[in-house]
N, C-alpha and C positions, 0 to 999 in steps of 0.2 A: 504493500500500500504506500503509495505517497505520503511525503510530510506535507502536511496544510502551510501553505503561508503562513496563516495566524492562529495563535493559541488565545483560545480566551481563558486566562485567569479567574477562576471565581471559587471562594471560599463559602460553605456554608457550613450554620449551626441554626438548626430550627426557625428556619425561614419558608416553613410553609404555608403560608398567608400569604405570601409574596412572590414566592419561587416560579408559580404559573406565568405571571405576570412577566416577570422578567427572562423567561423560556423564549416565549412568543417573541419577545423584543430582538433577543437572540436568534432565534430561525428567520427570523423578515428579514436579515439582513442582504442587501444588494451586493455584498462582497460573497459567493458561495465558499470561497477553499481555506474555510476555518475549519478549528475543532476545538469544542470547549470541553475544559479538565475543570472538572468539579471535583472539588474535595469536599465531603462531608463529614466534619467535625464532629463527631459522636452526637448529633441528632438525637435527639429524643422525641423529636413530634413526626409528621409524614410527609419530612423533608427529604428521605432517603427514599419510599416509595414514589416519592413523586419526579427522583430522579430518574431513579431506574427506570418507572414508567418512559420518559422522554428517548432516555437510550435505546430501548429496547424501539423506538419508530423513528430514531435520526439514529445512524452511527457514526456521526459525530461527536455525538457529545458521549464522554466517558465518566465515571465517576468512580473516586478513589476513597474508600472509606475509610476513617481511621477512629481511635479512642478519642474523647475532648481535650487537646492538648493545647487551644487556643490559635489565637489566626498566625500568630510568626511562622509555628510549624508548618500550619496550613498550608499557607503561601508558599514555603518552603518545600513541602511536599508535591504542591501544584509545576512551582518551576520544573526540577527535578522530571516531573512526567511529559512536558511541554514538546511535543515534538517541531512545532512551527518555527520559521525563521523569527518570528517575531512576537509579543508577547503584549498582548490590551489583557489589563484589570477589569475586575467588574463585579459590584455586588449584588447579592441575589434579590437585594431590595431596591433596586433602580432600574432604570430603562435604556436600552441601548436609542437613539435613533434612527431610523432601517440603512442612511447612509455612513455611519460611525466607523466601521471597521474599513472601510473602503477609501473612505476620505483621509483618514491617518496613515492609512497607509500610502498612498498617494501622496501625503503629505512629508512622510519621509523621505520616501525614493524619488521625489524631487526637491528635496534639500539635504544637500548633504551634508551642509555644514552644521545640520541637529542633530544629535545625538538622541534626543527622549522628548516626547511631545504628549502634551495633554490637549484639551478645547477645551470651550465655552460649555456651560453646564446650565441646566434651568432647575432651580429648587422645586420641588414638590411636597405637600402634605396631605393626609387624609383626615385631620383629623384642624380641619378647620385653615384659617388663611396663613399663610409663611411670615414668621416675625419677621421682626425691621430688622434683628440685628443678623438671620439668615441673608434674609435681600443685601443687606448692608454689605457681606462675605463675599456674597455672588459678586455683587458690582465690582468691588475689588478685584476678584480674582478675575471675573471677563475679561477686565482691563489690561491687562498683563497680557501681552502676547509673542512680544520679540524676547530673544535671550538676556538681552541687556535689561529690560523692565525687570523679568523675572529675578533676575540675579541681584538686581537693586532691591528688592522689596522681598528677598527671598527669608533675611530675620522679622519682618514685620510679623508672618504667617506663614503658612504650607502655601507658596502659592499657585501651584497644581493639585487638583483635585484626585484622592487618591484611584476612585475608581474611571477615572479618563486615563490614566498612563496609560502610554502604549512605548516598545521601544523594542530593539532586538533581545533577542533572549542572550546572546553571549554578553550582552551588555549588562542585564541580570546579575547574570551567573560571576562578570570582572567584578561587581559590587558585592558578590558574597552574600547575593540575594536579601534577603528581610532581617533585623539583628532583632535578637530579645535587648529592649532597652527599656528605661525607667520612664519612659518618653512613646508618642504615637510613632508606631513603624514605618508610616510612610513620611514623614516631614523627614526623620532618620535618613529614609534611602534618598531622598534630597537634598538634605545636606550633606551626605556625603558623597554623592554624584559631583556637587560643588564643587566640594573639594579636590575631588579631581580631574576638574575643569572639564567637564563635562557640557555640553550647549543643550539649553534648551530649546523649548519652540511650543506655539502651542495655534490651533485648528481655530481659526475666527467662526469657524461657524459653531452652532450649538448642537451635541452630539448627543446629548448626555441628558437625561433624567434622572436628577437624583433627590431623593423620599429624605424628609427631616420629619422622624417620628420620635418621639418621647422614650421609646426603648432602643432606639437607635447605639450601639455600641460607644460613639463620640460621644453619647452624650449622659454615659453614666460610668462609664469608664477610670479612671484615675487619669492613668498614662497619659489620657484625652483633655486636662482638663490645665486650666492656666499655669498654675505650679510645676506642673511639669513638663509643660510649652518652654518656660522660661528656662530651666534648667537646659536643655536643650540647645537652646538659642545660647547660652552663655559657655554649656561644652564646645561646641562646635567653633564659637566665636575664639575661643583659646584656643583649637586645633591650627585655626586660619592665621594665625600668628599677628594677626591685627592688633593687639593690643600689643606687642613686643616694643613699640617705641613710645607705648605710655604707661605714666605711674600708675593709672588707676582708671576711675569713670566718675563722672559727672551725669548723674541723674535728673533729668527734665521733667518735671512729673509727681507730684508726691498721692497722688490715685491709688487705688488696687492695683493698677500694673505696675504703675513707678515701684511700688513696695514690694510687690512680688520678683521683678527685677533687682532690687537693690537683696534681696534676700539668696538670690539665685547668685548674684556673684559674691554677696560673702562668704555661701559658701561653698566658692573656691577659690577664697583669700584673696580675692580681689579689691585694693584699695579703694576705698568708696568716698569723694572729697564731701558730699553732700548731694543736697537736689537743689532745684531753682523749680516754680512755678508762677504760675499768676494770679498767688492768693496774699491777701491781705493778712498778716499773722503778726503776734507781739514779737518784740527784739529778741533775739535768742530763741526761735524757734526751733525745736527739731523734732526727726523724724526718726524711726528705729534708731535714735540716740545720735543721729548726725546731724549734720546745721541744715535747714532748710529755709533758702532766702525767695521771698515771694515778693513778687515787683508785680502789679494790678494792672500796670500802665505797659508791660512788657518785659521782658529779660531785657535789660540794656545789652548790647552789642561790647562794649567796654569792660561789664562786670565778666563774660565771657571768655572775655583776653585775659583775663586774670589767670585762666586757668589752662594753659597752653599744652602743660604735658598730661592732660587728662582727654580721655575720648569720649565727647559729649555721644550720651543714650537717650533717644526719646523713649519715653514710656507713658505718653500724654495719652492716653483711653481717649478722649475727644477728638475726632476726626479733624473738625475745623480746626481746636487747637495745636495740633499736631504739624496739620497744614501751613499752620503760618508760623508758627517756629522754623521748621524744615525752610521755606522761603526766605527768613530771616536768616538762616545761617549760610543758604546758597548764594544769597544776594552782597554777603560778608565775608566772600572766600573760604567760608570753609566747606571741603569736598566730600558729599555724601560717598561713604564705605570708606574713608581714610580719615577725615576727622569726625566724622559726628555719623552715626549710625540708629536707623529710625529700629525702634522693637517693638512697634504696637499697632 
C-alpha cells in the first residue's frame, strides 16, 4: 500500500459526543491521499466503538488503542505510526474545513522557505455565544501570518493554534516530537521549533473549527492555565540567551500577569529591579516586596533610561495598555525582542 501524503494526527479520550462530528469533517475533505491515526487514550465512553465503526467503512482511518496515559504519549504514539510525508493535528472536538488539508499543503510545497504552518481558525461553542476574551484570542492569532509576526508575538501567547499544525513528519520527529512538560505541549513544541530557527507561516484562509466548551482540556487543565504559561515563557526566554546582556527585568504591569511574571522569573533567580505602571499609588509602593512606580500621566521615557541594563517585560493584561507602551518604547528606540519584550 502506499504512504498517504498526509497523516492526520488526532488524539482521543472520551470524545464521543463529538467524534461523529468531527469524522464527517475529516472524510469531506477535497485533498483524498490522507490517513488518519487515531489514538485512543483509554476511553471509557463509545469513543473506541465509534472508531472502529468509521475504520471498518474508510480504510483510512486506523486507530491505535492504548491504557490513559494522557495526550504527550498520545501524540507520541500517533507520530511514531504516521506513515505520511506530512503530518496536520487535529482534535476530535473540532472541524476540519472540507479544503484544510489540501490548502496546507499547497501551502507548503509552495513555500519553501516555511518550515510548519498553521491558518486562520473560527471559534465555536455549543453551549451559548463565544466570550470576548475567546474572540479577543482568535483576532490575535488570525493576525499573525508571516514568520516575522509570529516570531514577534511568539512570548505574548501560542501563536499557532494547536490543532491547525501541519508540517513534515521528519520535522516532528528533528523536534523529538511532544515533551512531558510543566507547561501546554504544544506552545512547548513552538518554542522550541524557535529555537531552532525554525520558519513559520500560516494559511490566510480559515480552515479550522475549533469548539470552546467548558470541559475542554485548556480549560481545566493546570499545565493550561496562566502560571504555567509564564513559566514557560520565562524557561525558554533563558534558553534564547536574551537576557545574557542584562542584569535582570523591569516589569511593566503590576496586574495578575505583571505578578504572575514577576513570580515566574524569580523563580529562576532572575533579578527583578521592580514594575512601572499607570497607577496612582502612595510613595514607596511595592509589589511582591519590590518598588512599584506608577506615573497616571505615563511611564516617562526618561524614568526608563534609568534602567539601561534591564530588559523591559510587558505584562500589561490591557490590550490598549499594552498597545501604547509597546508604541512608546518603538517610537524611543528601543527594539522589540532585544530591548523590551511584550509577554501578554
Amino acid at each position: 500500500m502506499t504512504a498517504p501524503r498526509v497523516s492526520i494526527l488526532m488524539p482521543v479520550r472520551d470524545d464521543a459526543q463529538t467524534i461523529t462530528e468531527c469524522l464527517n469533517s475529516i472524510q469531506s475533505q477535497t485533498l483524498e491521499d490522507w490517513e488518519l491515526v487515531a489514538v485512543n487514550d483509554g476511553s471509557t465512553d463509545e469513543s473506541e466503538k465509534l472508531l472502529k465503526e468509521a475504520a471498518e467503512s474508510n480504510p483510512r482511518i486506523r486507530v491505535i488503542s492504548t491504557g490513559p496515559s494522557g495526550i504527550v504519549p498520545a501524540l507520541n504514539t500517533g507520530i511514531s505510526a504516521c506513515g505520511g510525508r506530512y503530518i496536520a493535528r487535529m482534535d476530535c472536538d473540532d472541524r476540519m474545513r472540507p479544503e484544510r488539508l489540501e490548502t496546507q499543503l499547497k501551502f507548503l510545497e509552495n513555500h519553501h522557505d516555511i518550515d510548519f504552518c498553521g491558518c486562520r481558525v473560527e471559534p465555536f461553542t455549543t453551549e451559548g455565544p463565544v466570550s470576548e476574551n475567546v474572540m479577543r484570542y482568535h483576532r490575535w492569532s488570525n493576525s499573525l501570518l508571516q514568520n516575522e509576526e509570529i516570531q514577534r508575538d511568539l512570548y505574548v501567547e501560542s501563536p499557532i493554534m494547536h490543532p491547525s499544525f501541519f508540517s513534515t513528519r521528519k520535522l516532528f520527529e528533528f523536534l523529538g516530537g511532544y515533551l512531558e512538560q510543566p507547561w501546554a505541549e504544544d506552545y512547548d513544541l513552538l518554542l522550541r521549533a524557535a529555537s531552532e530557527k525554525i520558519r513559520f507561516g500560516k494559511c490566510s484562509e480559515t480552515l479550522l473549527e475549533k469548539r470552546h466548551g467548558s470541559d475542554r482540556l485548556s480549560r481545566v487543565d493546570p499545565i493550561y492555565k496562566r502560571p504555567a504559561m509564564m513559566r514557560a515563557k520565562v524557561h525558554y526566554l533563558l534558553e534564547s540567551g536574551m537576557l545574557k546582556r542584562f542584569d535582570g527585568v523591569l516589569i511593566a504591569g503590576t496586574g495578575p500577569t505583571g505578578r504572575e511574571l514577576a513570580r515566574a522569573f524569580l523563580e529562576r533567580k532572575v533579578p527583578l529591579a521592580g514594575f512601572v505602571d499607570n497607577r496612582r499609588g502612595p510613595p514607596g509602593r511595592r509589589v511582591l516586596g519590590f518598588p512599584a512606580w506608577g506615573f497616571p500621566g505615563g511611564v516617562p521615557v526618561e524614568f526608563l533610561r534609568r534602567f539601561p541594563d534591564r530588559l523591559i517585560v510587558l505584562g500589561i493584561g490591557d490590550s490598549e495598555g499594552q498597545a501604547m507602551m509597546t508604541r512608546m518604547l518603538r517610537e524611543n528606540g528601543w527594539k522589540e525582542k532585544e530591548d523590551f519584550l511584550r509577554m501578554a
